[in-house]
N, C-alpha and C positions, 0 to 999 in steps of 0.2 A: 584485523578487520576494522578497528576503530579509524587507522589513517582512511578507509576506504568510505568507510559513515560518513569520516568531516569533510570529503569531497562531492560525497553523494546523497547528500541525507538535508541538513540545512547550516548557512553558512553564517553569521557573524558581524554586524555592521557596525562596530563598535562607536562611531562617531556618532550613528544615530540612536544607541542604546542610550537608555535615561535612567537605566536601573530600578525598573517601576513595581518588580517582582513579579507582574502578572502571569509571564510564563513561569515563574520556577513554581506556582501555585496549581500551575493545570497542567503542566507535564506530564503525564497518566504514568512514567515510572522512576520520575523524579532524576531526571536528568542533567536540571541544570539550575546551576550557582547563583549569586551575585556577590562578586567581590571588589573590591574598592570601586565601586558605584558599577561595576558593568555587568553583562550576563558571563557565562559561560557553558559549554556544554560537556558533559561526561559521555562522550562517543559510545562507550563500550556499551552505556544503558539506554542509549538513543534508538527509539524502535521507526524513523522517521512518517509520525504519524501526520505532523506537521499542523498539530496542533496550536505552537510556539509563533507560527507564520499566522495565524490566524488569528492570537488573540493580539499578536505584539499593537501596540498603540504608536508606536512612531518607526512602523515599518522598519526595526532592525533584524530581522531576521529571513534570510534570504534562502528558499527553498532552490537544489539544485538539481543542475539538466545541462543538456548539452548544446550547445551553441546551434544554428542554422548550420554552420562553416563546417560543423562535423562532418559533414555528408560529402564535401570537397573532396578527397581519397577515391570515390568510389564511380567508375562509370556509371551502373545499373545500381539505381536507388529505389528501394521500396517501404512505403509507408504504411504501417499496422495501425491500423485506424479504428478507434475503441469503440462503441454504441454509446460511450458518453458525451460523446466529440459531436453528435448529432443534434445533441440540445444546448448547443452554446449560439446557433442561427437563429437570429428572425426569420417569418417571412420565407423560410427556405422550405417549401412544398414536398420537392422529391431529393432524399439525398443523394441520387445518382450528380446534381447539381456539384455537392461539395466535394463528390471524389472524381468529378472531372473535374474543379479549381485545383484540385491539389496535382495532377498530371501535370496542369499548366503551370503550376509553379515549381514544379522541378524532379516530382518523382516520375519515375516509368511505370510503374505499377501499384497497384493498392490493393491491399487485404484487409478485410475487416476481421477484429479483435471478436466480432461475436457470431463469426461462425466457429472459432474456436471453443467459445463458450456453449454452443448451443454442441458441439461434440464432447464437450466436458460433461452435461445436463445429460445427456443422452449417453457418458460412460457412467456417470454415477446412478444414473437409474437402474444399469444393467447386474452393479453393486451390489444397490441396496434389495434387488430383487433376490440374489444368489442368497443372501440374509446372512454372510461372513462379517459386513462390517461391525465394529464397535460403536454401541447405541448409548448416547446420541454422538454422531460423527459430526464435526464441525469441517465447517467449507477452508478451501486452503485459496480460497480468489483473492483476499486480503492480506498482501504482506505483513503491513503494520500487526493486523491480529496474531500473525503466524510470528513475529518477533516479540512481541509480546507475550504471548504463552510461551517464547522460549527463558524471553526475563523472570515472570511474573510468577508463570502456573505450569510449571515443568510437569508435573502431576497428569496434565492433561494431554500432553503430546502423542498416547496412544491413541486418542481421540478423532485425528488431526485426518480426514479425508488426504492418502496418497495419491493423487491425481494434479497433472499438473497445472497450472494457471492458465487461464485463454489465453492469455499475451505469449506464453512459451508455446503452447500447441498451434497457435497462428504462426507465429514465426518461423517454423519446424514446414509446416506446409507450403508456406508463401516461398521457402528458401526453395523444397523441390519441385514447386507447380513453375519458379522462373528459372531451374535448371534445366527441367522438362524443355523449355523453350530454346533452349540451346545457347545460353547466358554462361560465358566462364565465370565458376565459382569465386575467383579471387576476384572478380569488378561488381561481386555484388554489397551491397550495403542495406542495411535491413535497420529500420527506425521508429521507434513506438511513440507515438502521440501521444506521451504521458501525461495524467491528471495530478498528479500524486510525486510527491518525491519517493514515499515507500515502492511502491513499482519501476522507479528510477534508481532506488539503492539494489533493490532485488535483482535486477538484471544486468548492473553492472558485477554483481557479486557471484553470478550463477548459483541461485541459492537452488535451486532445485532441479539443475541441470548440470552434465558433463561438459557439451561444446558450447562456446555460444554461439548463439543462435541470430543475438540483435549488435548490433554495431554502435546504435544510440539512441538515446532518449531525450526526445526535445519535447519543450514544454506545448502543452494547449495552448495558450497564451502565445506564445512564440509562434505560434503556427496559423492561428486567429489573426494576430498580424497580417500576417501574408496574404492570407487567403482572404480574407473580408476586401479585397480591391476588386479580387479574380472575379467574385459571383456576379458581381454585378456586368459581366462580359458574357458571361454565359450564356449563347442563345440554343443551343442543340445538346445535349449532356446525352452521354453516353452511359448504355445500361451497364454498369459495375456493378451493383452492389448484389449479393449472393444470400445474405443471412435473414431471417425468418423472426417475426417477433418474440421465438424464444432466445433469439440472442440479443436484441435491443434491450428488453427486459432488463437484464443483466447492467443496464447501467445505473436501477436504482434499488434500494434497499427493497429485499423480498423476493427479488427479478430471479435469482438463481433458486432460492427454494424453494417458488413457485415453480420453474422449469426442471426440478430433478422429480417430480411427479410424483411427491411423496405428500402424505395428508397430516401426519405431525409431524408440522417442523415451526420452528421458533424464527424469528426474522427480525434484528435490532441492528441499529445504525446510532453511531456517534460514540467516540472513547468512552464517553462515562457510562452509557448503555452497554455499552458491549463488557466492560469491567465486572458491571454487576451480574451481570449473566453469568462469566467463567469465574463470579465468585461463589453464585450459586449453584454453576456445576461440580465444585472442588469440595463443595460441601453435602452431596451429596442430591440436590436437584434436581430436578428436568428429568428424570428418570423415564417419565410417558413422554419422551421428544427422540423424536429416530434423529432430524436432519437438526444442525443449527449454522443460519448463515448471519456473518457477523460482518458489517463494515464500520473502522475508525472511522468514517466520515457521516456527516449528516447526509442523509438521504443517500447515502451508497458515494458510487465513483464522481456521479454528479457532483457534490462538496468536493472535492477534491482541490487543493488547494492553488493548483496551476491552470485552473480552468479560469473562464475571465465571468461567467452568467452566474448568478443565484442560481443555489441547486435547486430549490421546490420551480421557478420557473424553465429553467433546465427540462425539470421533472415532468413539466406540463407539454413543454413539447413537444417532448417522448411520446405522450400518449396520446398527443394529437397526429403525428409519424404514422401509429400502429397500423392504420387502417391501409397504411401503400405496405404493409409487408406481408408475406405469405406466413404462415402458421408455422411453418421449420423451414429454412433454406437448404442446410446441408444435412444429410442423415450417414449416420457411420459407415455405411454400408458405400457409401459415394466416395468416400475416401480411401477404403477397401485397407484400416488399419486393424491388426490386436488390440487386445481390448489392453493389454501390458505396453502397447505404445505409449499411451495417456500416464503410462504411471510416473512417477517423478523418479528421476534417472541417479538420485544420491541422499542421503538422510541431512532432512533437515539440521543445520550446522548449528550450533550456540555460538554466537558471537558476542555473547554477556558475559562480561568478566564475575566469575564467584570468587567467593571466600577461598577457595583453598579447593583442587581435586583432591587431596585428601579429606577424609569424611573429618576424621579428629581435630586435623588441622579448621578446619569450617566451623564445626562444631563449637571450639575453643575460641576461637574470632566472635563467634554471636552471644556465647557465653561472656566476654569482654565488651562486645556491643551492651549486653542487657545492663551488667554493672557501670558504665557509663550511664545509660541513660538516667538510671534508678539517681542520679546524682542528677539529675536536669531538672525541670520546671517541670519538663514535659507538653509544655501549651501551646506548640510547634507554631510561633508569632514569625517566626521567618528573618528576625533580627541580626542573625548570628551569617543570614546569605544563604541558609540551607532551606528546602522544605519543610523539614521537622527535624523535630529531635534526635530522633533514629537515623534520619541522614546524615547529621553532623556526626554521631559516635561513627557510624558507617564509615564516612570519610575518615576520619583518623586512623581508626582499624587498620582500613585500607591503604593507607600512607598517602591519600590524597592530601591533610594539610595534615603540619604539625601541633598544633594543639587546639584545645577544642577552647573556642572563646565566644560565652553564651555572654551575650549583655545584661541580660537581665537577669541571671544568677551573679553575675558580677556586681549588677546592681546592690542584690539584697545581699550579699558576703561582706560589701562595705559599710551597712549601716548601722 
């Protein structure tokens, strides 16, 4: 899985790397290096929050997606189009506007990513109604977070709402609504208007699906391109759009635990918020919290790092949207699924490399970790290219380098 992180997760711009440590400092799970002046990334602990792309200072780090050209292959192209994508427009009134720019630039069809969501909202309430799930259940809409608790807070994975992502439940739908139409299966091509590279790593991996469903994932950004020529052509737009403001919601921090219609639920946005949350759940926490929805990104899918607007004004014109949408567009019953359709079709995978699946062997390793450290400084200055101290023993353990070379224990050994 790590070859699949380094192609789908974020990439590497060595020439413009200036070795500034910024990211190996905010990495949320200590992912990456700095050695002889450049960065590096440890794939296997890369949860593609894209973080890294966000603080980098001299734009070397390049979050990945797939090209316009992907789409070439495919006669009958259809675009999964997120309720985030709605707040990257000026000036644009009704979004029926942006999902006929997007027809004219080359898709045949469009399904929005938040009527998915608003069938997600509408299985999780049926849930938490039956009162089977485990309190407090956390949202699974957030890749990152969901790779994250698999690094981080393995403790918590019973936790983990089984329900699939809007982007997979859209894509599952939009496949049989343009089968329906009488579309041969192999000329179709199905593509998410990703915000994120974690929803770009997710879906090239099938994390929580059998078939796939999408064919690619091209960036906001990439697609903002194009489209921002088209609107301005626009005189008559066509009524597309189906989802309801419980699915717009959903593109910013609160939007889904406010739509699964539950009254305690907790609702945090951005890595370092969402950390201390599932550090406070592992420790016994939240305990009066039924729902909790978490997004690595500031303000939810809005921050998203492949988007091109500020997420808070993003955010703002979301809710200036609200009033052209109806109160729910699609209700379960309209799509006439099980309620076990939505569920997520494989267990969440580890693609985190541990210690050892042996417990002894693990064991024995951290036990070697601790006695290294106990020999460090401890004052985790970042000198040595690592995060902290425990990362450098980490690496060695693990046979990433061959010895551990602190500077500033070398310092004071010499004097």
């Amino acid at each position: 899985m790590s070859d699949l992180k380094k192609q789908h997760t974020v990439t590497l711009d060595m020439d413009k790397c200036i070795g500034c440590f910024s990211c190996v400092k905010r990495c949320p799970t200590e992912a990456i290096r700095v050695k002889d002046g450049k960065a590096s990334v440890i794939y296997d602990k890369c949860i593609g929050c894209g973080e890294c792309v966000r603080i980098c200072q001299s734009n070397a780090k390049i979050p990945s997606y797939d090209k316009w050209e992907v789409m070439a292959p495919y006669k009958y192209k259809v675009a999964l189009v997120p309720p985030s994508f709605y707040g990257q427009f000026n000036n644009v009134k009704d979004v029926n506007t942006i999902l006929t720019a997007l027809k004219n630039i080359g898709f045949d069809y469009v399904f929005e990513v938040g009527i998915g969501a608003e069938l997600v909202s509408q299985a999780t309430q049926r849930l938490l109604l039956k009162g089977k799930l485990p309190k407090p259940i956390i949202s699974t809409a957030c890749p990152a977070v969901l790779e994250l608790i698999n690094e981080r807070f393995e403790n918590l994975k019973p936790n983990i709402l089984q329900l699939l992502a809007p982007v997979d439940v859209a894509a599952k739908l939009a496949r049989e609504k343009v089968i329906r139409r009488g579309v041969n299966p192999s000329d179709i091509g199905v593509f998410f208007i990703s915000p994120c590279p974690a929803k770009v790593y997710a879906l090239k991996a099938n994390k929580s699906v059998k078939e796939k469903y999408v064919d690619g994932a091209i960036s906001v950004s990439e697609v903002y391109k194009k489209l921002l020529p088209e609107l301005s052509n626009i005189e008559d737009s066509n009524n597309l759009s189906e989802m309801g403001i419980l699915g717009l919601q959903w593109a910013s921090s609160g939007g889904e635990a406010a739509a699964a219609n539950c009254e305690k639920y907790l609702a945090a946005d951005g890595i370092e918020n969402v950390i201390s949350i599932l550090e406070a759940l592992e420790n016994g926490g939240l305990q009066d919290v039924e729902f909790i929805e978490l997004n690595a990104c500031t303000s939810g899918c809005v921050g998203g790092v492949l988007n091109v607007e500020n997420p808070f004004v993003a955010r703002a014109r979301l809710r200036q949207l609200r009033r052209k949408f109806p109160q729910v567009g699609v209700m379960l019953s309209d799509v006439d699924k099980p309620l076990d359709w939505f569920f997520m079709e494989k267990d969440i995978e580890n693609d985190h490399q541990t210690f050892s699946a042996d417990r002894n062997e693990a064991f024995t390793k951290l036990l070697e970790i601790q006695h290294l450290l106990d020999d460090l400084p401890q004052i985790d200055c970042g000198a040595c290219g690592a995060p902290s101290c425990r990362a450098l023993c980490e690496d060695y353990v693990m046979g990433r380098i061959s010895t551990i070379n602190c500077p500033v224990k070398d310092r004071k050994d010499t004097k």
